[in-house]
DSSP file (Angstrom, degrees, kcal/mol; ACC not computed):
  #  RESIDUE AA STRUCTURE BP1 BP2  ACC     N-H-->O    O-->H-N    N-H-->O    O-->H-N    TCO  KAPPA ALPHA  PHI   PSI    X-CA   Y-CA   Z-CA
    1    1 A X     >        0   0    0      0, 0.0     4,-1.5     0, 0.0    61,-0.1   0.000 360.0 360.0 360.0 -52.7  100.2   48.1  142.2
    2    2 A X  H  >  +     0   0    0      2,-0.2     4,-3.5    59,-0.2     3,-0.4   0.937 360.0  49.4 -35.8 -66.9   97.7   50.8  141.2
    3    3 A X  H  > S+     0   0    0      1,-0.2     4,-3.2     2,-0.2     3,-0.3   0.971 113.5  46.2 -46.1 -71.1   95.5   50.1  144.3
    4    4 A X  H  > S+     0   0    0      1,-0.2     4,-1.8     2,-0.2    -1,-0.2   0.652 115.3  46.6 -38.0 -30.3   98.7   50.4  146.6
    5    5 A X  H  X>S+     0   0    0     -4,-1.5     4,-4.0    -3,-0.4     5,-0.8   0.940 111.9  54.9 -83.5 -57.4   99.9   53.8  144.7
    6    6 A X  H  X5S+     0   0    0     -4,-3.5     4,-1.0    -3,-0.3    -2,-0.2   0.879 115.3  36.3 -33.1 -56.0   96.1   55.0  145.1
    7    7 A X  H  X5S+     0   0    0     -4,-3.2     4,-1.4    -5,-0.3    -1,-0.2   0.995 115.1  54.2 -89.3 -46.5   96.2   54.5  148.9
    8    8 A X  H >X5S+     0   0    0     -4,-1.8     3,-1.3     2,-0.2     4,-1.0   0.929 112.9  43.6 -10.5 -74.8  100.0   55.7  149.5
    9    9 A X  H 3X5S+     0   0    0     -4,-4.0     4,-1.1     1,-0.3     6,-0.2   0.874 113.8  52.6 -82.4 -20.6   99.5   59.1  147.7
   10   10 A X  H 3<XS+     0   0    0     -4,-1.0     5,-3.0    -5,-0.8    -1,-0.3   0.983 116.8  36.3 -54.2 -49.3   96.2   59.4  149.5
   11   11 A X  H X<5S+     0   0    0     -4,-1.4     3,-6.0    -3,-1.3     4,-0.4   0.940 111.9  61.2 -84.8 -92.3   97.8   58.8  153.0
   12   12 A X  H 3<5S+     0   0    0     -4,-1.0    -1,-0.2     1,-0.5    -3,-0.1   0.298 105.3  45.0  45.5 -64.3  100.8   60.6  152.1
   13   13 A X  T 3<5S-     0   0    0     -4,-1.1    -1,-0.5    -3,-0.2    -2,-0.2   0.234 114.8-119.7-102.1  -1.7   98.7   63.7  151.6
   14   14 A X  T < 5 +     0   0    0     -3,-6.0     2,-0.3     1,-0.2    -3,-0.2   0.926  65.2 148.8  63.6  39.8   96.9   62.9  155.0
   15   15 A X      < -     0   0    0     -5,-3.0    -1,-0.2    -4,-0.4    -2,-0.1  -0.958  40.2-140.7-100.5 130.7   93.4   62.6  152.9
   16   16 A X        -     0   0    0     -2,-0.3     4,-0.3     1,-0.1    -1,-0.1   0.220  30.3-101.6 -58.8-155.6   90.6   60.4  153.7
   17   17 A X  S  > S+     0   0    0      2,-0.2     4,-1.1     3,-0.1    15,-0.2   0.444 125.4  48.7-107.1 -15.1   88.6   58.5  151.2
   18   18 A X  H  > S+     0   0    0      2,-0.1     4,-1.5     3,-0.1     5,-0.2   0.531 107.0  53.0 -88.2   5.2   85.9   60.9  151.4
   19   19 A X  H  > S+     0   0    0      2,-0.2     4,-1.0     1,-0.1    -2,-0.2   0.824 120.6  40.4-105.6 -13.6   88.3   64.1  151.0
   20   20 A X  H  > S+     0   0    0     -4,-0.3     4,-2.5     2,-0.2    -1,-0.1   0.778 108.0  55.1 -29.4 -71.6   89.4   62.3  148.0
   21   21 A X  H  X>S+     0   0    0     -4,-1.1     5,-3.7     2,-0.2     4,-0.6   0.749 108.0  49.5 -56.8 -26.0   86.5   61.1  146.9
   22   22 A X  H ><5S+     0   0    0     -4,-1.5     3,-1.1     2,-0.2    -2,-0.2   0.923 111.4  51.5 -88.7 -31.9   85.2   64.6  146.9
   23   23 A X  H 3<5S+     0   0    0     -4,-1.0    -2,-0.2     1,-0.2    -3,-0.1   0.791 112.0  47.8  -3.1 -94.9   88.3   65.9  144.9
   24   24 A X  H 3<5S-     0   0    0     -4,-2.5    -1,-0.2     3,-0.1    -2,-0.2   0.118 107.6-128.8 -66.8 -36.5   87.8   63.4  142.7
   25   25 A X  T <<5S+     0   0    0     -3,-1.1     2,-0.3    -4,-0.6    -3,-0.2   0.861  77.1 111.4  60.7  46.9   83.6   64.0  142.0
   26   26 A X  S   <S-     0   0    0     -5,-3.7    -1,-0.4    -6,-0.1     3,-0.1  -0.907  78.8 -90.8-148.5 165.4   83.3   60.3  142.7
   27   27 A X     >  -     0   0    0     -2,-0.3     4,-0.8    -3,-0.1     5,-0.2  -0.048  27.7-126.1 -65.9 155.7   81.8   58.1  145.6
   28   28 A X  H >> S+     0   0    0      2,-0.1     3,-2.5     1,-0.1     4,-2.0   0.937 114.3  64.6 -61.3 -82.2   84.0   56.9  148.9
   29   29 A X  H 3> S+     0   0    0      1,-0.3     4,-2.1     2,-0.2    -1,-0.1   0.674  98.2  51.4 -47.1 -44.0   82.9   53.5  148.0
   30   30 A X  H 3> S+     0   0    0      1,-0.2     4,-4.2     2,-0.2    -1,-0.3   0.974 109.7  49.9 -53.9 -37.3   85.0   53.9  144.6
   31   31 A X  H <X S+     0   0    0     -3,-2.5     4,-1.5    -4,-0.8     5,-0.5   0.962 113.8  45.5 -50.8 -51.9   88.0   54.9  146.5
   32   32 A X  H  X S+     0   0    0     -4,-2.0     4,-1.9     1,-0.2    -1,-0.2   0.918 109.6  52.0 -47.1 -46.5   87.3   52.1  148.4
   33   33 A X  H  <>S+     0   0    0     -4,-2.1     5,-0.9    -5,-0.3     6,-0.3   0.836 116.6  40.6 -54.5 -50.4   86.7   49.9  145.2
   34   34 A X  H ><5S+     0   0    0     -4,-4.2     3,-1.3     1,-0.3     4,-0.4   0.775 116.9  53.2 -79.1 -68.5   90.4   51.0  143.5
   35   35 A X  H 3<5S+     0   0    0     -4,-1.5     2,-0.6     1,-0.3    -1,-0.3   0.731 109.0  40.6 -58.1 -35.7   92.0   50.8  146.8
   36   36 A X  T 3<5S-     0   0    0     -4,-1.9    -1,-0.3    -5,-0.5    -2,-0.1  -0.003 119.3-110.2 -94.6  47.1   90.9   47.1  147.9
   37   37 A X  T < 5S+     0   0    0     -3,-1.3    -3,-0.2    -2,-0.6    -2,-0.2   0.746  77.8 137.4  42.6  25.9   91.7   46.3  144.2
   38   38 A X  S   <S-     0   0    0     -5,-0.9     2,-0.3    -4,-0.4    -4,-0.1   0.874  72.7 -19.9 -67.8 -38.8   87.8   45.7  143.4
   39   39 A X  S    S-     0   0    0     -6,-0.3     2,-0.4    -9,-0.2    -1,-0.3  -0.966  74.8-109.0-162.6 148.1   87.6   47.5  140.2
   40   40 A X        -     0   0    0     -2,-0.3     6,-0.1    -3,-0.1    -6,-0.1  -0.634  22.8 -99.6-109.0 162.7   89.4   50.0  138.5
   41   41 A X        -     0   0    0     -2,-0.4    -1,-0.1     4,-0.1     3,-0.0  -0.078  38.0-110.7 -62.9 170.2   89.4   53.3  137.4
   42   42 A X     >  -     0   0    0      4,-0.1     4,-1.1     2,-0.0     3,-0.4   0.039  36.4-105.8 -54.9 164.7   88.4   54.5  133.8
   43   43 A X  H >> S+     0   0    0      1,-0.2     3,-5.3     2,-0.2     4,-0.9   0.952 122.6  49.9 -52.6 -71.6   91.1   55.9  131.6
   44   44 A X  H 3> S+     0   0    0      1,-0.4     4,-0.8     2,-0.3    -1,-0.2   0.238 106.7  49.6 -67.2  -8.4   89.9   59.1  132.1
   45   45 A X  H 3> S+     0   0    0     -3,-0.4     4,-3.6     2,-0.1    -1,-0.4   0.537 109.1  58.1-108.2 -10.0   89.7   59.0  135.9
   46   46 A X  H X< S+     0   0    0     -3,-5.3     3,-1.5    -4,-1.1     4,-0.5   0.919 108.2  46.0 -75.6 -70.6   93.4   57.6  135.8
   47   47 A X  H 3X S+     0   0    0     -4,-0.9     4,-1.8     1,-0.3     5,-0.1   0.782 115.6  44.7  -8.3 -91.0   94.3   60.8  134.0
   48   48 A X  H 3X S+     0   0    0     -4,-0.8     4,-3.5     2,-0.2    -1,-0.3   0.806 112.3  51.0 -12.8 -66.3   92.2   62.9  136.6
   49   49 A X  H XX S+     0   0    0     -4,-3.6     4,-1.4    -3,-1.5     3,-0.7   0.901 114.9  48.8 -71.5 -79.8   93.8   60.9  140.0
   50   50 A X  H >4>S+     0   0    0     -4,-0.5     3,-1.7     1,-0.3     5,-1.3   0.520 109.3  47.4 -30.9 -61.3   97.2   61.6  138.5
   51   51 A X  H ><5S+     0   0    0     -4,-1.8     3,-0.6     3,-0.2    -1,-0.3   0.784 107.4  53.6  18.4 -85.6   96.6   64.9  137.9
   52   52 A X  H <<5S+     0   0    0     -4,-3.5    -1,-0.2    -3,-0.7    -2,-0.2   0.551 115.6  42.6 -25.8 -30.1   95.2   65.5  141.3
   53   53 A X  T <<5S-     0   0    0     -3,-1.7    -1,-0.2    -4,-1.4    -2,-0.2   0.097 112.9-115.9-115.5  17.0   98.7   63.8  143.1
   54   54 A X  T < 5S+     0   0    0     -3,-0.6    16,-0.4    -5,-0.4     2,-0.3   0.725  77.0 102.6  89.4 -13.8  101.0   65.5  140.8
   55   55 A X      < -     0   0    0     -5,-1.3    -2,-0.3    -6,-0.1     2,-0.2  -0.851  67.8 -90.5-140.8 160.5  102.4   62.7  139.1
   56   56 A X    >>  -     0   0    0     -2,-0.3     3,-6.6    -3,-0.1     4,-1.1  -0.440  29.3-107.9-108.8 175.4  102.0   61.0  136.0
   57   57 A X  H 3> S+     0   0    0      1,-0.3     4,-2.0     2,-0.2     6,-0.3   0.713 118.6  47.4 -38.7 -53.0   99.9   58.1  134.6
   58   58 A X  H 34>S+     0   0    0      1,-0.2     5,-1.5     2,-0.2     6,-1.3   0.712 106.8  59.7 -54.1 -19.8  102.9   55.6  134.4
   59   59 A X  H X45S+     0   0    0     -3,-6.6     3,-1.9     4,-0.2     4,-0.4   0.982 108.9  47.1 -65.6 -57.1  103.9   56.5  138.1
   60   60 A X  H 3<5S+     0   0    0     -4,-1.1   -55,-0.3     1,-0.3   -54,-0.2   0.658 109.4  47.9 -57.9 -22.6  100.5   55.4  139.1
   61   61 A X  T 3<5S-     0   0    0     -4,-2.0    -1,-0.3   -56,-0.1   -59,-0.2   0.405 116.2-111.9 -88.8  -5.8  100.4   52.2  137.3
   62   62 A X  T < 5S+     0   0    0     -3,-1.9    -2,-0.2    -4,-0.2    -3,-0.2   0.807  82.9 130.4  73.5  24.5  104.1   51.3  138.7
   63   63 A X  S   <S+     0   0    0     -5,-1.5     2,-0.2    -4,-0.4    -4,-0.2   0.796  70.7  14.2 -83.1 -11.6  105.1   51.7  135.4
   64   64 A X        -     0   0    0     -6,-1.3     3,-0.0    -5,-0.3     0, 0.0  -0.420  61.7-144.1-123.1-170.6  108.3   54.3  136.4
   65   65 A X        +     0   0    0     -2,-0.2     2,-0.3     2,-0.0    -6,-0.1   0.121  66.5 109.9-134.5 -21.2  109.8   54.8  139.7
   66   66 A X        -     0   0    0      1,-0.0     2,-0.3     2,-0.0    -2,-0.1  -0.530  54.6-151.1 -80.3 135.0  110.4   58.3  139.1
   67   67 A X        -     0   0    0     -2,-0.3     2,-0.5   -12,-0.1   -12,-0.1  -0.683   9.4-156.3-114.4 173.7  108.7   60.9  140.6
   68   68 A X        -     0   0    0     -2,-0.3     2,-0.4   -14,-0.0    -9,-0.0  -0.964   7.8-153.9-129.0 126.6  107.9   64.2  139.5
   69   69 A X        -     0   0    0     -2,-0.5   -14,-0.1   -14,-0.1   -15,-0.1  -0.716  18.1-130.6-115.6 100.0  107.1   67.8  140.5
   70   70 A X        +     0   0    0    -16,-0.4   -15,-0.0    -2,-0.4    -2,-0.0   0.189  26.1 169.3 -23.6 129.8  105.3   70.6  138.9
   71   71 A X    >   +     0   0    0      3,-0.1     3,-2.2    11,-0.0     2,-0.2   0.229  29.6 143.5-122.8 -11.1  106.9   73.6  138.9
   72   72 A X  T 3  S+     0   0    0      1,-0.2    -2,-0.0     0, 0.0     0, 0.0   0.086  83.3   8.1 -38.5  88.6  104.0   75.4  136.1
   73   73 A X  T 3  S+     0   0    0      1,-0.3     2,-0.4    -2,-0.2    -1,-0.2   0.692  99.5 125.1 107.9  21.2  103.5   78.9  137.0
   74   74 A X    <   -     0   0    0     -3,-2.2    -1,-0.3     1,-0.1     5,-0.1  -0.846  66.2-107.4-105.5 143.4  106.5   79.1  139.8
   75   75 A X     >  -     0   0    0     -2,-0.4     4,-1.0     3,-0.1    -1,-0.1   0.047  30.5-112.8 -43.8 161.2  109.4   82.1  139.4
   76   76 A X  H >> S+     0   0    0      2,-0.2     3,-3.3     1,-0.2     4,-0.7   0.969 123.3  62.0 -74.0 -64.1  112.9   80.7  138.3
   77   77 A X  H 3> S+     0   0    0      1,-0.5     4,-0.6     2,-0.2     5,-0.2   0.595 107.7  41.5 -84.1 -37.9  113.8   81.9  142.1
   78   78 A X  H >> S+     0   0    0      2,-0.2     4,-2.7     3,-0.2     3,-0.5   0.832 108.6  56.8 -74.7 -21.2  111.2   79.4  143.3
   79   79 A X  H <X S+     0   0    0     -3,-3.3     4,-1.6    -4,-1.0     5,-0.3   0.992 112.5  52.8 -44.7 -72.0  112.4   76.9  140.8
   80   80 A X  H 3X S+     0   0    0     -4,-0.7     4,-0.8     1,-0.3    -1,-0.2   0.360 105.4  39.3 -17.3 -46.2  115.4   77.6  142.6
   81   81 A X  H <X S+     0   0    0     -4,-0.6     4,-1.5    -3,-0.5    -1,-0.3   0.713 111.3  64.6-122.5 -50.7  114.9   77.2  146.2
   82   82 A X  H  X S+     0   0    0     -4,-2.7     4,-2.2    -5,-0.2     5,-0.2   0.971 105.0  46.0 -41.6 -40.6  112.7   74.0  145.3
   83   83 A X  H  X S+     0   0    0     -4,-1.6     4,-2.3     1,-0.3    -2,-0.2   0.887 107.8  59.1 -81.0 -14.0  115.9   72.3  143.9
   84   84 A X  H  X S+     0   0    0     -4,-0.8     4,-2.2    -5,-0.3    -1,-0.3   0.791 108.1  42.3 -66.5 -16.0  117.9   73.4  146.9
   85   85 A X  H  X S+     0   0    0     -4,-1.5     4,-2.0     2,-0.2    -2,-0.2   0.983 108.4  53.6 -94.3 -48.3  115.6   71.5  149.4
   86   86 A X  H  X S+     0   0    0     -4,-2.2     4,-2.3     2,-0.3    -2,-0.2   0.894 117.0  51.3 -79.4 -50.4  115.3   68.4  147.3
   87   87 A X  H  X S+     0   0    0     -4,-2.3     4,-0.9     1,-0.3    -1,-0.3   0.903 113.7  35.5 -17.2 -82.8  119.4   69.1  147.8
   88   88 A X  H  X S+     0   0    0     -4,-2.2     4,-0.8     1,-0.2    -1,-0.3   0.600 114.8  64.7 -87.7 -12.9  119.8   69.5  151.1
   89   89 A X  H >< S+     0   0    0     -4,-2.0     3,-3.1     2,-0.2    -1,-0.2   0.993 100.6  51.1 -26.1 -89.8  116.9   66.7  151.5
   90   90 A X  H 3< S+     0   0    0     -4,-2.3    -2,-0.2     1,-0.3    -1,-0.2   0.645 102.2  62.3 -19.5 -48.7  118.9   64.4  150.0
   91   91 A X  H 3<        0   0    0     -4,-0.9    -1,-0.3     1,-0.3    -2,-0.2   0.863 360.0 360.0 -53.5 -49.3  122.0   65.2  152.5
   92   92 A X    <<        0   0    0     -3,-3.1    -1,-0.3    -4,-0.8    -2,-0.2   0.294 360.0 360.0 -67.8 360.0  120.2   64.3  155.2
């Protein structure tokens, strides 16, 4: 599950495994490693890659379903106009 979340919010975000990997201050070949499920990351790099996509540790692990988006250091009037697109998303 981990691996599969790893490479989703990578593609998602239309990053390679090196534009990741340099994010990240870690090799492509680790990317590579946690995607084809070879080894996994450290606590402390799960922390990080969550972090980096926005979302937290239990999203990454498949441990929730829910996803989340920082709003830290946006106006209430951008609060705003996010929860109206997620709105009118939803409509669609």
């Amino acid at each position: 599950m981990l691996n599969e979340n790893i490479r989703k919010l990578r593609t998602v975000r239309h990053l390679s495994q090196v534009e990741l990997a340099k994010n990240l201050h870690v090799s492509k070949q680790c990317i590579s490693n946690w995607e084809n499920d070879n080894i996994l990351p450290s606590v402390e790099m799960l922390v990080k890659i969550a972090k980096f996509f926005g979302v937290s540790t239990d999203n990454l692990l498949g441990l929730e379903n829910t996803n989340t988006v920082s709003v830290d250091g946006l106006t209430d009037i951008q609060i705003d106009h996010i929860k109206l697109l997620i709105k009118d998303l939803r409509e669609i």
